[in-house]
N, C-alpha and C positions, 0 to 999 in steps of 0.2 A: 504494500500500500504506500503512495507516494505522500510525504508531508513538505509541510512547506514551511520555512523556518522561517518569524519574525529576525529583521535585522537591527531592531536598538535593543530588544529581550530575548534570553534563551528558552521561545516557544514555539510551539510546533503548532503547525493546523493541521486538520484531516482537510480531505477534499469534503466533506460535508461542511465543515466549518465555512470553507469559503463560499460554498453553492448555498451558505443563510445569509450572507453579509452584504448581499447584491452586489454580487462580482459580474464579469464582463471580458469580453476578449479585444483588445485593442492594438493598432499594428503602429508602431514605428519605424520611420521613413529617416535613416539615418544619413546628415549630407557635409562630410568633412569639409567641403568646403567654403560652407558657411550660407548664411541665407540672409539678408538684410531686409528689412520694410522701413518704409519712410509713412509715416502716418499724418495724420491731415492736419493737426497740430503741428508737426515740424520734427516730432522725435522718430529718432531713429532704433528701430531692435535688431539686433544680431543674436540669432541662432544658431541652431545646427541641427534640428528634429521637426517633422512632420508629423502630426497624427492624424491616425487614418482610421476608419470604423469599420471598412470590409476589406477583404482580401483586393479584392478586385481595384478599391480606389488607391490602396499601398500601391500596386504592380503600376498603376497609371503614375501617381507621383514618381516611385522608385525607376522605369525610365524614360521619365520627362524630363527631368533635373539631373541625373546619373548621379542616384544615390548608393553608396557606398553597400550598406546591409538593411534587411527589414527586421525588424524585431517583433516578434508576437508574446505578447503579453498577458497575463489573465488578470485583472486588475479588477480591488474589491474596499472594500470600509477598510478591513486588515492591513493592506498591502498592496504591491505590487513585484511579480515573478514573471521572469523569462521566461516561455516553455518554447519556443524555437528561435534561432537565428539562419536566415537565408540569405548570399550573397549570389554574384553570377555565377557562371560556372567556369571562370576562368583565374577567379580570384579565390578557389577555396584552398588553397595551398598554402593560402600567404597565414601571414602570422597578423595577429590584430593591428599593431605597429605599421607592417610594411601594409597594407591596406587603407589605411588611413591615412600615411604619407603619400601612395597613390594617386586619393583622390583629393585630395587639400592643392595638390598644384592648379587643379582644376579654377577657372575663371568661376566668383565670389556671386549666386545667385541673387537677381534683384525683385523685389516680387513689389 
C-alpha cells in the first residue's frame, strides 16, 4: 500500500486519507527558461511553471513554449506529491542539471 509522507511532520497518509481531503490531479508545465508577464499596472512576474488541469492542455502548453518536463501531481488540503514526471524522449538520459541547462539557453518567454 503506497503512503505518502507529510514534509514539515513525520506523517504518513493512506491513499484514503487523501481521497477525504479533496484532493485532485494537476499537471505542471515546467519552463527553464523563464516566463515573464507585464500586467496592466506596469508590474512585471517572472516564472518558470504552468498549471495545467488536463492532460491534454499540459501536452499543448509543454510544446508551445518547449517546456522542459511535465509534472503530474495529486494535490489535496494535506499536501502536494509527484506521482509522475515526463520529458521528451530524447532528453530522458540527461540528468536533472544537464536538462535544465539545456533549456535555460532557450530565448526568455513573453506572454
Amino acid at each position: 500500500m503506497q503512503k505518502f509522507r507529510s514534509l514539515d511532520k513525520n506523517i504518513y497518509y493512506s491513499p484514503k486519507d487523501i481521497r477525504m481531503s479533496n484532493s485532485r490531479i494537476v499537471y505542471w508545465v515546467i519552463f527553464p527558461q523563464g516566463i515573464k508577464k507585464v500586467h496592466r499596472d506596469g508590474c512585471i512576474s517572472l516564472y518558470s511553471i504552468m498549471v495545467a488541469h488536463t492532460l491534454k492542455k499540459s501536452k499543448k502548453l509543454f510544446e508551445k513554449y518547449k517546456g522542459s518536463t511535465i509534472e503530474r501531481l495529486i494535490e489535496c488540503d494535506l499536501g502536494r506529491w509527484c506521482i509522475k514526471i515526463t520529458c521528451r524522449p530524447e532528453d530522458v538520459k540527461l540528468s536533472d542539471q544537464q536538462l535544465w541547462d539545456k533549456y535555460a539557453k532557450l530565448p526568455e518567454i513573453n506572454l
